[in-house]
N, C-alpha and C positions, 0 to 999 in steps of 0.2 A: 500345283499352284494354278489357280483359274485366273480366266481374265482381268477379272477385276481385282487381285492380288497383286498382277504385274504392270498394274498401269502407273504412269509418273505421277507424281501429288497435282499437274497442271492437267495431265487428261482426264485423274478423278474429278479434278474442279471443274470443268467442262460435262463431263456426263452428267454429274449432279444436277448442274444448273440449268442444262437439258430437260431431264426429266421431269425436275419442278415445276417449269414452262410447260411442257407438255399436258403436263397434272392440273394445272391452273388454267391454262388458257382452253384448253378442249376436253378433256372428261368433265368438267360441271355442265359444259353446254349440250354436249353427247350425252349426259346422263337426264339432263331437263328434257330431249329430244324422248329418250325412254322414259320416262316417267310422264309425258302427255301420252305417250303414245299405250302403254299399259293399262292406262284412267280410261280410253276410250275403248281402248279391248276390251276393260273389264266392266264397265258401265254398265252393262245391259245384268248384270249381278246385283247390282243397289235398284236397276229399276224394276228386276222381278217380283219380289217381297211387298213393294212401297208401292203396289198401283197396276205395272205394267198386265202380268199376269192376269189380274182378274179384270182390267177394262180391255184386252185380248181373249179372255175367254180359255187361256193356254190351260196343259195340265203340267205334271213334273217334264214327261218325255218331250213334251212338245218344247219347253222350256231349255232344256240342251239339248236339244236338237237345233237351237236356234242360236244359242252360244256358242256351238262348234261348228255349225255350218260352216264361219267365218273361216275356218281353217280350212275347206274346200276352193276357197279362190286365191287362199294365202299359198298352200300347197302346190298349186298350178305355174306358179308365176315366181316361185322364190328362186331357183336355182337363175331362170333369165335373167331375174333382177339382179341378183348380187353379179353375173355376168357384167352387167351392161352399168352396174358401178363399177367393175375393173377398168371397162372400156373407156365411158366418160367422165369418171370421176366423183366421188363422193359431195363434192358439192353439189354438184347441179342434180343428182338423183339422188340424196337421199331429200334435197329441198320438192323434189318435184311427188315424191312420196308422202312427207309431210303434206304437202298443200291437197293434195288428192284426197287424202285421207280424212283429211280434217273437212270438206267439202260432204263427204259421203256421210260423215259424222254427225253433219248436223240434217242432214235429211231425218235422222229418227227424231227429231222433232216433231214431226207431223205422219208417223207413222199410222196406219189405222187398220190393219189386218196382219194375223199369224203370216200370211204369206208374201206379203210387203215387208215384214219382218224379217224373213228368214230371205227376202235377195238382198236386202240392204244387211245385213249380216256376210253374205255371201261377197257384195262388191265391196262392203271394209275389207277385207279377207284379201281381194284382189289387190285393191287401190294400196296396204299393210303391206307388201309380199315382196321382201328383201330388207327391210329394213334393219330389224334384230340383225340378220348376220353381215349384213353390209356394217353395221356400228361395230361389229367385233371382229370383221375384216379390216376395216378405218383402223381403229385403235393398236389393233396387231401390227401393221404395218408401220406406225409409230414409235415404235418402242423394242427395243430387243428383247428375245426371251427372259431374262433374267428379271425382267420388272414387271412380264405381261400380267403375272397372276394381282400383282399391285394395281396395277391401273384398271384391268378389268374389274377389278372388285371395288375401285370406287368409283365406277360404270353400273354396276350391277347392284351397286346397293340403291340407285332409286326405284327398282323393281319393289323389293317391302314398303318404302317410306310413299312410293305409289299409295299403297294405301292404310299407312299412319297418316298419312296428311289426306288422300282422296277419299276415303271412306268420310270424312267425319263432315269434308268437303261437299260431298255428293250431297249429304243426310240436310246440310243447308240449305240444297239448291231445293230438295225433294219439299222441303219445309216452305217453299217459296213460290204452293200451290196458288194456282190464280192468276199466279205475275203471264200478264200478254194473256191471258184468259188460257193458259195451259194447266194440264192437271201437272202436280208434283214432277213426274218421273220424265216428262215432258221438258221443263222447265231442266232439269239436271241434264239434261243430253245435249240441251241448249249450250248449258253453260261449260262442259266440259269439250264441245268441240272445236269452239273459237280458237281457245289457246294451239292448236294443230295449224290454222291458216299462218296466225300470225309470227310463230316460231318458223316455219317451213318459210315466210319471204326472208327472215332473219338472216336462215341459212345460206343463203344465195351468196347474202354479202359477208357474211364471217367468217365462215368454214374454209379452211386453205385445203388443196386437194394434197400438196407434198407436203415434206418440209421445207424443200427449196422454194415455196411459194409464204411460209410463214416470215414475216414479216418480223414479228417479234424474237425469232432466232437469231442469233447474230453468226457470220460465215464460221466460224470456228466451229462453232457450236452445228450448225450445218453439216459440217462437216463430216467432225466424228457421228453424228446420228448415221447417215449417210455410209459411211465407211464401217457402221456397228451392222445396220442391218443388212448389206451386201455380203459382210463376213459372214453374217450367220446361215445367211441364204445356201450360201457357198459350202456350209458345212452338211446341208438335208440331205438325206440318205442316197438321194440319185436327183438327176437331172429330170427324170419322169415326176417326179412330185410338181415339178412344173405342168404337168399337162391334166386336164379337165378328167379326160378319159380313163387317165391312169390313178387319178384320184376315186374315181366313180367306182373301181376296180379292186381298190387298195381294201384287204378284208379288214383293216384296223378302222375305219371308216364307215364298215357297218356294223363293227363291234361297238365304237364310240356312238353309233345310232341308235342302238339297243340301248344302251346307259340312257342317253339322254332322254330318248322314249319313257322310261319307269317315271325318271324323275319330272318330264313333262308334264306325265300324268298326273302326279301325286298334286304338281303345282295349281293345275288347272279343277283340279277336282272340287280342292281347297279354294280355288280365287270364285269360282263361281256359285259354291252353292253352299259356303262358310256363313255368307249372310240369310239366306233362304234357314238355314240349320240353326241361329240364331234367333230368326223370328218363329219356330217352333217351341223354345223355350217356353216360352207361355202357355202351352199346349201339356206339355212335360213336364214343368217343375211348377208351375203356377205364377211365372213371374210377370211384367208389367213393367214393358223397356217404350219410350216413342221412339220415333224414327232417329235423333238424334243419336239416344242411346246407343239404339241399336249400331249405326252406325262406327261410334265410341269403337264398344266392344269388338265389333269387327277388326278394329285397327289394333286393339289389344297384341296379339302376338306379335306382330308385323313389325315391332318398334326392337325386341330381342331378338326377332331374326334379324334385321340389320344390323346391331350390334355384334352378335356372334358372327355375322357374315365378314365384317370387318379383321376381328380378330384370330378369327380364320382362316382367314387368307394373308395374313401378317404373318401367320408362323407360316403359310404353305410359300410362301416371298421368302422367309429368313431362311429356311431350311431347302429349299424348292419344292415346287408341287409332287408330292409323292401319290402313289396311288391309290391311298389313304384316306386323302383328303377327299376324294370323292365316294370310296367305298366305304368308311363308316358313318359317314352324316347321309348317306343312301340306307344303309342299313338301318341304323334307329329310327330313321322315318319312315320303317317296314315295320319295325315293332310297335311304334307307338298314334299312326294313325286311326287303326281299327279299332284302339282301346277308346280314341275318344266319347262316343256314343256310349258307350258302357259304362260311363262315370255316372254317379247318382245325386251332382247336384254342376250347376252351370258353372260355377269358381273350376270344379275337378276337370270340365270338359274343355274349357278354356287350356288351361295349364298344358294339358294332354295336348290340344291341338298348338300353340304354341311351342314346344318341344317338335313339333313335326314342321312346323314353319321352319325352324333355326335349321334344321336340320336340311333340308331342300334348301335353302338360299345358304348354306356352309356348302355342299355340294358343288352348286351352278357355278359360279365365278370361277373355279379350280378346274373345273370338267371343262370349260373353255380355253383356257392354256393349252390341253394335249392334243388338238387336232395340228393343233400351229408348230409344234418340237418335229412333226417331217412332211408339212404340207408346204408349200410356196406357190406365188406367182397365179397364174389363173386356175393354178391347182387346189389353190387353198380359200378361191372364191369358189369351186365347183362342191371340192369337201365342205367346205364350212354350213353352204346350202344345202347340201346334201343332208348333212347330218342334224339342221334343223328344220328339215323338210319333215324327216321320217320324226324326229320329236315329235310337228307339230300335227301330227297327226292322231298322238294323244291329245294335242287340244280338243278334236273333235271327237276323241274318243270318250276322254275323262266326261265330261259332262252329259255324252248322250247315256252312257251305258249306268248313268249313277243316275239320271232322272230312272232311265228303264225298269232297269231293276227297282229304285223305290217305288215305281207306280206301278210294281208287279209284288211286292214283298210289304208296299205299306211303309215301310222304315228304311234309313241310311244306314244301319249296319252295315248289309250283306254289301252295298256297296264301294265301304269304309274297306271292307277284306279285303276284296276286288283291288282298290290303287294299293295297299299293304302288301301285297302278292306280284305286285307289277314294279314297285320300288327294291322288292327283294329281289327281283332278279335281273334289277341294276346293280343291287350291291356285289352279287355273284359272279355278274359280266364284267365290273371294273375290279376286282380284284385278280380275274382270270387274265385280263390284258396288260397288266402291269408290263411282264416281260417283252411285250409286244413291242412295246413304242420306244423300248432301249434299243430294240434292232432293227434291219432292213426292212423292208416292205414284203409281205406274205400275201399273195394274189391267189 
């Protein structure tokens, strides 16, 4: 019998009503927080295509190389930063990361050289660096195991709807050449980086750093949260899961980093150079899309990977997250990324690429739950950065190695293989660890 089978009809009434509070009052605002912050990662992807590139002079390489740079300053500074949200608090840092960010944001406004490019890329990266994992440290902290895969996934579904709603969003702004005497892509960088100042003062005053600081909980309700997540704390493999050093050490930790890595890659592969691979069609199939279109299209898969993201992490909630849930939606997005390019008309390439969206955003949300079943305490701030350190390290990889290669081979095939090769051997790593995170810590 589990927990939640032996509780009284009045402490199920209380958890419930907890959670729904929780669900309600802070993942839509933590999910709005990720979803500004995504649109301005991925930004410089709508601005390549529509302007950037040819009034810089860039070629493919030069082009991710300047996409991934960003994750040279993200990398540097993530593991301190989720640090020193343990220390002072998810309000006041993740507000102070917002507002930084969104400052550096709007500097590419008036961008005017590759290499002005690539350090204002470089300080997002910095100014960015904790934030993802400090939101899925916050959220974890909130909730006990049993609901984490629920909440994080509807955390992690404004990652697609990022851009179902930012793509189509940007393709306005980019259409809104001239406004303040800016070119198109100018204008769009403008407009997507306000939204970061003004959500990050938001934070200051909204974000409660406990739950003994929520307002809208009532003491009961306090309580039990309180007395759920102590229990479970209580229950982590050892007391060393509390420590930084012991997490850095934990081989399950750079096994979960290897996972994450493939699938980082496959994401970023796809977020940055989906639209570039889109305004080829023209080229390819003879077609004839504006920038709106293009746009459109872009956000095409993005709207069924959310959806599938949802419903798959429903069943991985109903049933708990099995090892599954990460290893086969890693796997089909091994088989079915490299086919996209091979299709022989833009409907068939869509579809194809689509299938590989769902399948990475079915993944992520679930892949997030397993660092937290035996990390705790400033051990699960040192893991959780850790393990989106080494991810994000395919940010900078995905995109440089996929401009390389096509400005060495001519075409995104060979580089379509390349994340198809690097996602399979997520899917191979997380079905290998399954037995791992049943048991003790293996150093």
């Amino acid at each position: 019998m589990d927990g939640i089978s032996r509780q009284t009809p009045d402490a199920g009434r209380i958890e419930a009503s907890t959670i729904r509070k929780i669900s309600i009052r802070l993942v839509p605002f933590i999910a709005l927080m990720f979803f500004i912050n995504y649109l301005d990662r991925t930004a410089i992807s709508f601005a390549g295509p529509n302007g950037m590139t040819t009034d810089l002079a860039m070629t493919a390489a030069q082009f991710g190389f300047a996409a991934g740079v960003f994750f040279f300053g993200y990398i540097i500074l993530e593991i301190p930063s989720n640090l020193a949200l343990h220390r002072f608090g998810a309000r006041r840092w993740l507000s102070r990361i917002m507002i930084t960010w969104g400052i550096v944001a709007l500097l590419f406004t008036w961008v005017s050289s590759i290499n002005g490019l690539y350090a204002l890329r470089f300080f997002l990266g910095v100014a960015e660096a904790g934030f993802f994992p400090g939101a899925i440290l916050y959220l974890s902290t909130w909730v006990p195991g049993r609901h984490r895969a629920k909440i994080l996934a509807l955390f992690y579904i404004a990652q697609p709807l990022t851009t179902v709603i930012g793509a189509p969003f940007a393709s306005l702004l980019i259409e809104a050449h001239g406004f303040m005497g800016l070119e198109g892509w100018r204008v769009m960088f403008l407009g997507v980086s306000v939204p970061a100042v003004i959500v990050g003062i938001v934070t200051w005053f909204y974000l409660p750093d406990t739950p003994n600081d929520a307002t809208w909980l009532t003491a009961e309700e306090k309580t039990w949260l309180n007395n759920a997540l102590a229990n479970e704390d209580s229950k982590k493999a050892s007391a060393r899961s509390h420590s930084p050093l012991a997490a850095l050490k934990d081989a399950r930790v750079w096994l979960l980093s290897g996972i994450y890595f493939g699938l980082i890659y496959g994401l970023y592969a796809l977020a940055f150079f989906l639209p570039t691979i889109i305004a080829g069609f023209e080229a390819k199939f003879g077609t004839k899309f504006d920038v709106f279109d293009k746009g459109l299209i872009t956000a095409i898969p993005y709207l069924p990977a959310a959806i599938v993201l949802y419903f798959w992490s429903s069943d991985a909630t109903k049933r708990g997250v099995r090892i599954w849930h990460v290893g086969l939606p890693a796997l089909i997005g091994a088989a079915s990324i490299p086919l996209a390019l091979l299709m022989s008309s833009p409907e068939a390439t869509i579809i194809v690429v689509t299938i590989t969206a769902c399948s990475i955003f079915a993944a992520l949300p679930n892949f997030w739950s397993l660092p937290t079943r035996f990390l705790t305490g400033a051990g699960a701030a040192a893991g959780i950065a850790f393990i989106n350190t080494i991810g994000n390290i395919a940010g900078f990889a995905a995109p440089f190695i996929t401009g390389a290669v096509k400005d060495a081979t001519g075409l995104y095939e060979m580089p379509m293989f390349i994340v198809g090769g690097f996602m399979l051997l997520s899917a191979i790593t997380a079905f290998s660890i399954g037995p791992a995170l049943k048991g003790p810590s293996s150093t």
